[in-house]
PDB file of the backbone (N, CA, C, O) and the ligand in Angstrom, with CONECT records:
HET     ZN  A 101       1
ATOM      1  N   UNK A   1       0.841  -1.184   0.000  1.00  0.00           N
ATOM      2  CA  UNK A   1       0.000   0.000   0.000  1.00  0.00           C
ATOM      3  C   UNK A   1       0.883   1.243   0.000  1.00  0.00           C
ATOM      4  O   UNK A   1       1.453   1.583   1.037  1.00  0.00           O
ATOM      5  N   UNK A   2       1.014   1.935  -1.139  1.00  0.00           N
ATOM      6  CA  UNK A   2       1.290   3.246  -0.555  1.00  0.00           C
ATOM      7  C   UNK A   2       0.912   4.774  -0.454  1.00  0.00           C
ATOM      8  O   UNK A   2      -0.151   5.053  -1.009  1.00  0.00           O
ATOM      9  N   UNK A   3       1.271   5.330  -0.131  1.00  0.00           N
ATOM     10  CA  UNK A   3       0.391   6.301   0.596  1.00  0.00           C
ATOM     11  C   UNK A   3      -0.042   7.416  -0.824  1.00  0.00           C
ATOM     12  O   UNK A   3       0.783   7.441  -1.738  1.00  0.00           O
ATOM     13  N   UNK A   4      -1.165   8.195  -0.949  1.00  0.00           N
ATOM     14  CA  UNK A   4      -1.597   8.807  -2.138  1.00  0.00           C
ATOM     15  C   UNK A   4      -0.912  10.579  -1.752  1.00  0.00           C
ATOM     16  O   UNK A   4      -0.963  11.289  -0.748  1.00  0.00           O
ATOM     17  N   UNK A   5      -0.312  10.746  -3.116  1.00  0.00           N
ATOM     18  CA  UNK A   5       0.362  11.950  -2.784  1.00  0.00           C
ATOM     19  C   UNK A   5      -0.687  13.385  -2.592  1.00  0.00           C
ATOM     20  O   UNK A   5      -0.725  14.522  -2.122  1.00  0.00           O
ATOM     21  N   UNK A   6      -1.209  12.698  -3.095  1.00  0.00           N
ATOM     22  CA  UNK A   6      -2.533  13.962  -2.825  1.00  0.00           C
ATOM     23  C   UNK A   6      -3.031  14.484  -1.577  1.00  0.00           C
ATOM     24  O   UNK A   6      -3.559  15.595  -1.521  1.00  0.00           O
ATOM     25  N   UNK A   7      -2.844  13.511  -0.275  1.00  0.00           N
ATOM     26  CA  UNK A   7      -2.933  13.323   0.885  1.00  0.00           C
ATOM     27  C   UNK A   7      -1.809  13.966   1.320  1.00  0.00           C
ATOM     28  O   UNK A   7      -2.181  14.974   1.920  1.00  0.00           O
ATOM     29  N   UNK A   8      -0.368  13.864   1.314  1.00  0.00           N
ATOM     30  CA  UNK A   8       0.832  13.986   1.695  1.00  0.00           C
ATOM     31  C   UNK A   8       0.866  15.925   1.535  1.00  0.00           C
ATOM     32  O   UNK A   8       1.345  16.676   2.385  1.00  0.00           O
ATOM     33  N   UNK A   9       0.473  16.185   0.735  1.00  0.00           N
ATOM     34  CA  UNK A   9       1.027  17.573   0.146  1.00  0.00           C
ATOM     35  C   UNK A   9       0.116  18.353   1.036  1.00  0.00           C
ATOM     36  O   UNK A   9       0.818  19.244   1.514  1.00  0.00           O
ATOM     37  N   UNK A  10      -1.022  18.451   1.465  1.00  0.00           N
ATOM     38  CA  UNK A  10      -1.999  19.610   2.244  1.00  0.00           C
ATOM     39  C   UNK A  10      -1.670  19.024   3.993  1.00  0.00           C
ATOM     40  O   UNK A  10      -2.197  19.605   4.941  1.00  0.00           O
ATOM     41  N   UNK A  11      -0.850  17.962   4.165  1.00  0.00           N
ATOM     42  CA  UNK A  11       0.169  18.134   5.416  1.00  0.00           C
ATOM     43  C   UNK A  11       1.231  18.357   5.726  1.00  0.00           C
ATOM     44  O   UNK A  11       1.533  18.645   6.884  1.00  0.00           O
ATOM     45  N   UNK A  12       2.465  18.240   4.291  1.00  0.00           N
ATOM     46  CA  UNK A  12       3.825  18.951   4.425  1.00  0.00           C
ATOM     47  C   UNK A  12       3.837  20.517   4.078  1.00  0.00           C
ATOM     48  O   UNK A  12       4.634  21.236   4.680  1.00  0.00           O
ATOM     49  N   UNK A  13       3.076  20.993   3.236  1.00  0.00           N
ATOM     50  CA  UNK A  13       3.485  22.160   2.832  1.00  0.00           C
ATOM     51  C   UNK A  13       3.343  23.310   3.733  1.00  0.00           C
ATOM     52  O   UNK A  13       4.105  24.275   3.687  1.00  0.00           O
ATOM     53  N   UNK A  14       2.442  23.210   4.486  1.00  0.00           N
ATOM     54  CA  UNK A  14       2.133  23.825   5.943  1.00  0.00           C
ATOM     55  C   UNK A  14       3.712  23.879   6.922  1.00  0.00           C
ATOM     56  O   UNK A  14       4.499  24.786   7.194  1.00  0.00           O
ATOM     57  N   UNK A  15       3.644  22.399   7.244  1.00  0.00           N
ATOM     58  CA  UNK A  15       4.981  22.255   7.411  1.00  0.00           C
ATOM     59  C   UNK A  15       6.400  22.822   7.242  1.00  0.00           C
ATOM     60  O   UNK A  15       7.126  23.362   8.076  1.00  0.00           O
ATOM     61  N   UNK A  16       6.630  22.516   5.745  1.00  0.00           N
ATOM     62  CA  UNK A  16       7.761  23.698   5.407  1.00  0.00           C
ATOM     63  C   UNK A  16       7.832  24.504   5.418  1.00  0.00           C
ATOM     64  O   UNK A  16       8.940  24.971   5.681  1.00  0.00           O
ATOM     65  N   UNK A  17       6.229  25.777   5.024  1.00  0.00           N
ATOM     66  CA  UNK A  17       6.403  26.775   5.295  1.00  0.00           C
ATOM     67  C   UNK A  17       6.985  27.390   6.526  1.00  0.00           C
ATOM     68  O   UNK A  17       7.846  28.251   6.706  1.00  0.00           O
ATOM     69  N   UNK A  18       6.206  26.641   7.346  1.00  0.00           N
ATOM     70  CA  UNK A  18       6.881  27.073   8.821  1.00  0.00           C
ATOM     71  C   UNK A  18       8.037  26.759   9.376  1.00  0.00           C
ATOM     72  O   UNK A  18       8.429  27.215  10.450  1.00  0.00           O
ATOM     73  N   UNK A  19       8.601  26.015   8.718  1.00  0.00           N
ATOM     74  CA  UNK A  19       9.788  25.919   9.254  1.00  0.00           C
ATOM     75  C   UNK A  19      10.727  26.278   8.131  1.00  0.00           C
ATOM     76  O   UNK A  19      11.922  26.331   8.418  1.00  0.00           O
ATOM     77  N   UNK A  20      10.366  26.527   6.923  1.00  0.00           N
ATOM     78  CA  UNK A  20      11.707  27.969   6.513  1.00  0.00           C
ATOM     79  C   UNK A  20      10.789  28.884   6.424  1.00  0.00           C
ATOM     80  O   UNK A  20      10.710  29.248   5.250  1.00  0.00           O
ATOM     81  N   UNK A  21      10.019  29.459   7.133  1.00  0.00           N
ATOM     82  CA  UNK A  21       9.683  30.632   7.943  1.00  0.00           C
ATOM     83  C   UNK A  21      10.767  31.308   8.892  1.00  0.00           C
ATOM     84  O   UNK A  21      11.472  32.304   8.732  1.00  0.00           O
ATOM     85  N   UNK A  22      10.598  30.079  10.312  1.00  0.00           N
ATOM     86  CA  UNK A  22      11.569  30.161  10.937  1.00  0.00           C
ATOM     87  C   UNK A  22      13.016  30.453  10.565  1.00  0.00           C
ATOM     88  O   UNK A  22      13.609  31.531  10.581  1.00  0.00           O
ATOM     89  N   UNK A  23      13.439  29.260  10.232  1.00  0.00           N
ATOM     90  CA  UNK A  23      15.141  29.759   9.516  1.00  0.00           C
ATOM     91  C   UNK A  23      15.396  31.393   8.684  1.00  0.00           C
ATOM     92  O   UNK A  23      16.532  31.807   8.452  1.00  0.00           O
ATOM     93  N   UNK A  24      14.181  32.146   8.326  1.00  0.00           N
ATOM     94  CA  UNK A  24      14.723  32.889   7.279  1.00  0.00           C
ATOM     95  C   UNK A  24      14.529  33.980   9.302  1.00  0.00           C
ATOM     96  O   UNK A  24      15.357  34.502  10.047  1.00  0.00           O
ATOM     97  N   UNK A  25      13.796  33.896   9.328  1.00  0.00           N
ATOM     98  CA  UNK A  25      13.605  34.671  10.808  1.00  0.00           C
ATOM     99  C   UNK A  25      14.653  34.717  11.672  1.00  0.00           C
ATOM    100  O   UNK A  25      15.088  35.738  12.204  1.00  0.00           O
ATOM    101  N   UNK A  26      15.166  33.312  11.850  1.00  0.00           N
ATOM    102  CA  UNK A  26      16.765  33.078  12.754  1.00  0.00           C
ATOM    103  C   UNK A  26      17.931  33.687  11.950  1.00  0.00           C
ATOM    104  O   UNK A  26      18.913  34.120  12.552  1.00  0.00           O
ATOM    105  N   UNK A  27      17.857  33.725  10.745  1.00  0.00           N
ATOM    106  CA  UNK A  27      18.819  34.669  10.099  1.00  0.00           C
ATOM    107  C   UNK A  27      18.522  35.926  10.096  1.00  0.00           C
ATOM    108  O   UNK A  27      19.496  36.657  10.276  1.00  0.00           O
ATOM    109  N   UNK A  28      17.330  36.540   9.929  1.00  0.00           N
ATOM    110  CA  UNK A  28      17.419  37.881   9.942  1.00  0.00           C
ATOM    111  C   UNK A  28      17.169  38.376  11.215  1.00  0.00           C
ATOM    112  O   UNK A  28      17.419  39.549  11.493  1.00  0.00           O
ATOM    113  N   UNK A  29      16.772  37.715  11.890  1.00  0.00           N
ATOM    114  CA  UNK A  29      16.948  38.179  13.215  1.00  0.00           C
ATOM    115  C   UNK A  29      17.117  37.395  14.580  1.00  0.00           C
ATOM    116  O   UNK A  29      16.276  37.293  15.473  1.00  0.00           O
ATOM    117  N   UNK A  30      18.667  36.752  14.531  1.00  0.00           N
ATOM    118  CA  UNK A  30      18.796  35.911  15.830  1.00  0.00           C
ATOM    119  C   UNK A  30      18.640  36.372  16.943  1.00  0.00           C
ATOM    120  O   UNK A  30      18.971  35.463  17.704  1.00  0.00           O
ATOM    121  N   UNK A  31      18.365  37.153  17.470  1.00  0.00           N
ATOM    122  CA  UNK A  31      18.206  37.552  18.867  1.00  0.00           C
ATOM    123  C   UNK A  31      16.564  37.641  19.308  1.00  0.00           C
ATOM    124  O   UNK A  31      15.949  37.245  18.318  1.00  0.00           O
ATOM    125  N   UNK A  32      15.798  37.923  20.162  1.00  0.00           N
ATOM    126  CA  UNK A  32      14.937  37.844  21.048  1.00  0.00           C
ATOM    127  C   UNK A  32      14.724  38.516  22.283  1.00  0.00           C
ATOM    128  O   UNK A  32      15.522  38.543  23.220  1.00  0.00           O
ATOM    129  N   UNK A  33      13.754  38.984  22.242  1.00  0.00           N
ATOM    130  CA  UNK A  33      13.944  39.725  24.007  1.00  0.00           C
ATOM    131  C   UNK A  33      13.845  38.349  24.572  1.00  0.00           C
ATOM    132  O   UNK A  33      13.528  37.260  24.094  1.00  0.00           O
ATOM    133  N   UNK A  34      14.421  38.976  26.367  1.00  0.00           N
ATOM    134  CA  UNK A  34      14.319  38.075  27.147  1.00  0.00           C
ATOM    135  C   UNK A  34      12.947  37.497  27.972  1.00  0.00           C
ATOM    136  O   UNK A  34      12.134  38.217  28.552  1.00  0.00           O
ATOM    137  N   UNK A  35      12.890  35.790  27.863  1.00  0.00           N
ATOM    138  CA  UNK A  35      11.845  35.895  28.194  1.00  0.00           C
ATOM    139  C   UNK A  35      11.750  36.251  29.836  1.00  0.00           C
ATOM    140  O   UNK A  35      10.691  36.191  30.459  1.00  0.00           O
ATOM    141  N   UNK A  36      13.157  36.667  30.480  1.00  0.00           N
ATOM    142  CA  UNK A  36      12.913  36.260  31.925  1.00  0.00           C
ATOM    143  C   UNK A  36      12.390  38.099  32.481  1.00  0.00           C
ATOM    144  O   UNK A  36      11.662  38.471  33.401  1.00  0.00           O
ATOM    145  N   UNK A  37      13.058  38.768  31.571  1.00  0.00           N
ATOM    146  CA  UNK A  37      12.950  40.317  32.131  1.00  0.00           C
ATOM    147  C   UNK A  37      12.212  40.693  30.860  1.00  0.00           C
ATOM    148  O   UNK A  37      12.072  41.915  30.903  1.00  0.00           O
ATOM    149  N   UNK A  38      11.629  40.168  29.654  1.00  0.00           N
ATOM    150  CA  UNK A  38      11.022  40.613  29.090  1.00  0.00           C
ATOM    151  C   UNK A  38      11.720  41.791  28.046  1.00  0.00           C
ATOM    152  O   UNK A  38      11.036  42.625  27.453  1.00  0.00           O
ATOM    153  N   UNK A  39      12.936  41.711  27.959  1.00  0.00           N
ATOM    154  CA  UNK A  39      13.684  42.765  27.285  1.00  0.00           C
ATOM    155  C   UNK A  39      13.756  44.009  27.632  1.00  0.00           C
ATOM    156  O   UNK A  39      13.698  44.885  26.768  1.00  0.00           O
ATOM    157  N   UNK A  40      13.912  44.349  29.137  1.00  0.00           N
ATOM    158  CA  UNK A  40      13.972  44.965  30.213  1.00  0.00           C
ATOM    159  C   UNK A  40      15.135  45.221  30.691  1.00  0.00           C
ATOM    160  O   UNK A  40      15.451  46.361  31.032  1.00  0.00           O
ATOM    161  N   UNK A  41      16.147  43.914  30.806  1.00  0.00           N
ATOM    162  CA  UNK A  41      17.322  43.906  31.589  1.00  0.00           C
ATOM    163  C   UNK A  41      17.439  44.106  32.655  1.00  0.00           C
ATOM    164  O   UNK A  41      18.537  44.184  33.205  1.00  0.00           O
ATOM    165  N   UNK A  42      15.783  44.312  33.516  1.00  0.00           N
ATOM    166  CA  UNK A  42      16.109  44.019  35.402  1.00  0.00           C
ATOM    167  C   UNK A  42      14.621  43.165  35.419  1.00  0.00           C
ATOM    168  O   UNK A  42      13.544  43.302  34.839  1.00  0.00           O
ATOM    169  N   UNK A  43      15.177  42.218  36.406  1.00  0.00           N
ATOM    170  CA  UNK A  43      14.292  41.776  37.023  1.00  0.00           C
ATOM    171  C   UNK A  43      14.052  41.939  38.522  1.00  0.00           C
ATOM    172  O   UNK A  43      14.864  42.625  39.143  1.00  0.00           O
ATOM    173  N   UNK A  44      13.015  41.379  39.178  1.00  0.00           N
ATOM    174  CA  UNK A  44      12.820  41.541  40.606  1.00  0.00           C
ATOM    175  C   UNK A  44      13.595  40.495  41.432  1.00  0.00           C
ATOM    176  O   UNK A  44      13.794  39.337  41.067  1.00  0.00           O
ATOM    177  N   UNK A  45      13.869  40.860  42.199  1.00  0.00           N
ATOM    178  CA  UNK A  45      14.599  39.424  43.469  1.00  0.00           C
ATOM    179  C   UNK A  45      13.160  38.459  44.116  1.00  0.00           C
ATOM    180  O   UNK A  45      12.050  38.679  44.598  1.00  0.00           O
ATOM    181  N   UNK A  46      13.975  37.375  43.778  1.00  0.00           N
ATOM    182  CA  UNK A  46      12.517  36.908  44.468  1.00  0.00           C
ATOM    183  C   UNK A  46      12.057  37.009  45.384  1.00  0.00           C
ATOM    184  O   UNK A  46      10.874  36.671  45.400  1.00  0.00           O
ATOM    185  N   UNK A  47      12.695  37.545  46.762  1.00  0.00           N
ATOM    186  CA  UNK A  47      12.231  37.220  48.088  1.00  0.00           C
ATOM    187  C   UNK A  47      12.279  38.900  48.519  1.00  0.00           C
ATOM    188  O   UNK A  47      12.007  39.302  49.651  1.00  0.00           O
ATOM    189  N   UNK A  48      12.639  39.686  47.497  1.00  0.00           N
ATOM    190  CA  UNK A  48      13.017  41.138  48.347  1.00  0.00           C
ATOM    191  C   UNK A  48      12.359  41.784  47.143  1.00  0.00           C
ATOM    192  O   UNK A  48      12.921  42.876  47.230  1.00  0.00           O
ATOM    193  N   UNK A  49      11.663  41.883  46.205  1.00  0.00           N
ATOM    194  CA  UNK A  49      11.056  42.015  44.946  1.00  0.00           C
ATOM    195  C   UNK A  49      11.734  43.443  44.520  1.00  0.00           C
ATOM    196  O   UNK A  49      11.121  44.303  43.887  1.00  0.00           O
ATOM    197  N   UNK A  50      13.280  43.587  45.023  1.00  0.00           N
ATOM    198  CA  UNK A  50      14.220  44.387  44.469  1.00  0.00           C
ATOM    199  C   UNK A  50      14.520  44.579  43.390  1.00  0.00           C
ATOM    200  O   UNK A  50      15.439  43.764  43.316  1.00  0.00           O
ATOM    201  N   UNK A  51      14.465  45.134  42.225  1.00  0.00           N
ATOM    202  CA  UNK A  51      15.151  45.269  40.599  1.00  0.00           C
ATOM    203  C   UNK A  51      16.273  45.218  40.577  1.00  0.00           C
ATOM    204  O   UNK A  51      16.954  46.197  40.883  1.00  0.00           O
ATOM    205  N   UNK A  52      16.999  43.613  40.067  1.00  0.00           N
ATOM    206  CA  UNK A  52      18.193  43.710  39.733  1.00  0.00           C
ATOM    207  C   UNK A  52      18.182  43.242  38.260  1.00  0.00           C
ATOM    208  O   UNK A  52      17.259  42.736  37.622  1.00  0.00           O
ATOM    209  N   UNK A  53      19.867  43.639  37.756  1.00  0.00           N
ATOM    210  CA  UNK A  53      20.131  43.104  36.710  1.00  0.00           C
ATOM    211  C   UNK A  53      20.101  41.835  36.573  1.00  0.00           C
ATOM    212  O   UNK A  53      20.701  41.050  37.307  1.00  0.00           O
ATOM    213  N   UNK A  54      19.150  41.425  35.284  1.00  0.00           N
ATOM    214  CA  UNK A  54      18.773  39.957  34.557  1.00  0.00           C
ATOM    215  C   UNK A  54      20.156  38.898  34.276  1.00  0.00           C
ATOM    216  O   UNK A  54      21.115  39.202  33.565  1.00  0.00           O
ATOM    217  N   UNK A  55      20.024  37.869  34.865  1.00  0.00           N
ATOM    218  CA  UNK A  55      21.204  36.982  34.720  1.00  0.00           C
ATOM    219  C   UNK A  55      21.453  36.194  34.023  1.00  0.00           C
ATOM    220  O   UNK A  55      22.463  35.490  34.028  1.00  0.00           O
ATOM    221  N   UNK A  56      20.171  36.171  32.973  1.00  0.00           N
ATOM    222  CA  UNK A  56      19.481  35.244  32.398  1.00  0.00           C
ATOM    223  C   UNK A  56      20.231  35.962  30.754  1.00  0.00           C
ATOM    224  O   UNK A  56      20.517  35.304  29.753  1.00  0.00           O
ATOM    225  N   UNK A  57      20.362  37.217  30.918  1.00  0.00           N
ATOM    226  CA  UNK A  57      20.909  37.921  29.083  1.00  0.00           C
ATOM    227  C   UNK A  57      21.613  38.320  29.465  1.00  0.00           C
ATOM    228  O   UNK A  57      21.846  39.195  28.631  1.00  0.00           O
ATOM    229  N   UNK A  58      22.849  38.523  30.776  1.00  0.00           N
ATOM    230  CA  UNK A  58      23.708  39.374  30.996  1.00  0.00           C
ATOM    231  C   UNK A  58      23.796  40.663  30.943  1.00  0.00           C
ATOM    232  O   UNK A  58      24.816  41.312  30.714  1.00  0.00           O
ATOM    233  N   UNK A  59      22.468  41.157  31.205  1.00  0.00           N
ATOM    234  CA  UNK A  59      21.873  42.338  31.204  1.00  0.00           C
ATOM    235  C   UNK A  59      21.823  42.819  29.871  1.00  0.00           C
ATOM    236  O   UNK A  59      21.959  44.037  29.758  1.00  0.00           O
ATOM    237  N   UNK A  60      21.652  42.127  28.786  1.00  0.00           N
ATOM    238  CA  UNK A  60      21.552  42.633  27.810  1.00  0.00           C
ATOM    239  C   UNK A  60      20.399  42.739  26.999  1.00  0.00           C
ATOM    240  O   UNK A  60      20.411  43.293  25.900  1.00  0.00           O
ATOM    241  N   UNK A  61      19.485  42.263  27.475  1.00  0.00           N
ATOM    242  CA  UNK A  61      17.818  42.124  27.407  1.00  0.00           C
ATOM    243  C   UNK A  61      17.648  41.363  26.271  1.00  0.00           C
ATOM    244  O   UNK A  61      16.480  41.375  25.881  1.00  0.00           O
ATOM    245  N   UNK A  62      18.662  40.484  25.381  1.00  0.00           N
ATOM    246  CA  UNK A  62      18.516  39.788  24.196  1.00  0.00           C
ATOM    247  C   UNK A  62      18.634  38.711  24.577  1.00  0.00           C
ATOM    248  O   UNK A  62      19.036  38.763  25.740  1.00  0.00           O
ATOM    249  N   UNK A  63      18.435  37.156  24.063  1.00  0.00           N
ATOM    250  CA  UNK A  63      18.722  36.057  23.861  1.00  0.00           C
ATOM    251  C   UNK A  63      18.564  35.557  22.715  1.00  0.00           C
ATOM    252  O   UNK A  63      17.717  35.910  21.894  1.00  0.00           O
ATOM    253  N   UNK A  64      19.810  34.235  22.521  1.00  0.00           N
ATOM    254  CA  UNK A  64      20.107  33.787  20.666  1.00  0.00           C
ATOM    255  C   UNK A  64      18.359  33.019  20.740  1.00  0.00           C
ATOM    256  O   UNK A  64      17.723  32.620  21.716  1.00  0.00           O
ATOM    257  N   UNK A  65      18.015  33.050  19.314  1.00  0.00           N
ATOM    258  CA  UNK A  65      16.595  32.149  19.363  1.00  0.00           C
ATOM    259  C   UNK A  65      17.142  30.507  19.189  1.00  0.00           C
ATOM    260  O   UNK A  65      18.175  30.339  18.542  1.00  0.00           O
ATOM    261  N   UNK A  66      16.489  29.399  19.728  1.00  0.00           N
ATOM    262  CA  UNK A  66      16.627  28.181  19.654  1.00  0.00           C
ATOM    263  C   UNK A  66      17.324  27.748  18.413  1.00  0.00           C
ATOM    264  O   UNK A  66      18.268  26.969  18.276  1.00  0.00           O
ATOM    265  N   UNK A  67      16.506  28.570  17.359  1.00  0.00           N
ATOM    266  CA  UNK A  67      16.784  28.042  15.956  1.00  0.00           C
ATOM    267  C   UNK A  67      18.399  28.254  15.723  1.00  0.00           C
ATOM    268  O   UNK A  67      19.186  27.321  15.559  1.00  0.00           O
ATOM    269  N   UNK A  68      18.845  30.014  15.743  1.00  0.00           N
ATOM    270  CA  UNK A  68      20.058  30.162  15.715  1.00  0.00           C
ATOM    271  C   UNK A  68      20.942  29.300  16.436  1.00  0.00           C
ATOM    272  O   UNK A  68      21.924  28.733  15.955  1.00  0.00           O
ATOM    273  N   UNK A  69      20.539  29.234  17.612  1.00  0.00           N
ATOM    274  CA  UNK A  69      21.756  28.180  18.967  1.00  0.00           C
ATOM    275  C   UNK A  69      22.402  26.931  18.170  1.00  0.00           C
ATOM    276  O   UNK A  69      23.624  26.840  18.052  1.00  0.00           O
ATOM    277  N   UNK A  70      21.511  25.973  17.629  1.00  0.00           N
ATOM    278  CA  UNK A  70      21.269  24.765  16.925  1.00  0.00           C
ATOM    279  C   UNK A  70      22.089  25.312  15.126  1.00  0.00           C
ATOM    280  O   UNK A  70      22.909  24.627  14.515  1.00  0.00           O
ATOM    281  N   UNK A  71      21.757  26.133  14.850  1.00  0.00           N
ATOM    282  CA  UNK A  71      22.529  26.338  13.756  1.00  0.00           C
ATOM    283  C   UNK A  71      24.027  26.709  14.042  1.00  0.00           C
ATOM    284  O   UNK A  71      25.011  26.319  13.414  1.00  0.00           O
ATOM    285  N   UNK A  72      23.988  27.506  15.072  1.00  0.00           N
ATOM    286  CA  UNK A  72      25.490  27.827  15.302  1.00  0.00           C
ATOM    287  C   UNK A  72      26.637  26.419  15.660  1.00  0.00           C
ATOM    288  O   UNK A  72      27.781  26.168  15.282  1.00  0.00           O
ATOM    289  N   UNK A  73      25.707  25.749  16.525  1.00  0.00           N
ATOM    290  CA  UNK A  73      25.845  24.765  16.892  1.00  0.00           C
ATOM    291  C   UNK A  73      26.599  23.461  15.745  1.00  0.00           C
ATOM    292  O   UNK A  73      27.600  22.807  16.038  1.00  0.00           O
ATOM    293  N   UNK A  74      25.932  23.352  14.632  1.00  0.00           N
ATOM    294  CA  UNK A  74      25.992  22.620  13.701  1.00  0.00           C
ATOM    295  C   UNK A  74      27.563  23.025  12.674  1.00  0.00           C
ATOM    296  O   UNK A  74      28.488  22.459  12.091  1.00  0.00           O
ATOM    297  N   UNK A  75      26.984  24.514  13.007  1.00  0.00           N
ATOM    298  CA  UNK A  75      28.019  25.267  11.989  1.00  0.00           C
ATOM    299  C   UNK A  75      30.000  24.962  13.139  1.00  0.00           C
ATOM    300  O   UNK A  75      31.091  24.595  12.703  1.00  0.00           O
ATOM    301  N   UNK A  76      29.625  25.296  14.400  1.00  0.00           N
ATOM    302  CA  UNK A  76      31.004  24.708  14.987  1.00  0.00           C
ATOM    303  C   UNK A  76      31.434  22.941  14.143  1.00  0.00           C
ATOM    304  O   UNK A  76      32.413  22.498  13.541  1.00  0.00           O
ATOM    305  N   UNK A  77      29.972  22.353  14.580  1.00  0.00           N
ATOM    306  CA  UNK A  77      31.292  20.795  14.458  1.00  0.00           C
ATOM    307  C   UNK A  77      32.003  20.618  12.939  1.00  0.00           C
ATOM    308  O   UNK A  77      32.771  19.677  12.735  1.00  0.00           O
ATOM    309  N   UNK A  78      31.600  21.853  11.622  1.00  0.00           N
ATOM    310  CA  UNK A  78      32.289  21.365  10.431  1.00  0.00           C
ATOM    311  C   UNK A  78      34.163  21.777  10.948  1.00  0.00           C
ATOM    312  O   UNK A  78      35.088  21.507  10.182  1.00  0.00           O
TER     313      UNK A  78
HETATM  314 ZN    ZN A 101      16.971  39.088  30.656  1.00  0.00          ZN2+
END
């Protein structure tokens, strides 16, 4: 039995779109606010609800997106 391509195509193409969606997105724009300070660069202390600097972006209120990490990632082991 194998499977009818007619079936196959209105569940991948969805698919790819979104995921070189993504990739063209991780290239044009790897970074992200943070989700911990929200792209803020302070957060509160937990127990003293003091504003300190985010430890989470190095106070830089950005983080790499998943996609980039994994590409960079790939791109070291050549
Ligand atoms: Zn942060």
């Amino acid at each position: 039995m194998t499977p009818d391509p007619s079936l196959l195509v209105p569940l991948a193409l969805p698919l790819l779109i979104v995921t070189v969606g993504y990739g063209v997105l991780c290239w044009i724009r790897p970074f992200r606010p943070c989700r911990h300070c929200a792209g803020t660069t302070r957060t509160t202390g937990r127990f003293t609800g003091r504003p300190r600097p985010c430890r989470h972006c190095d106070h830089t209120g950005l983080t790499l997106r998943a996609g980039r990490r994994a590409t960079n990632a790939l791109r070291r082991l050549r």
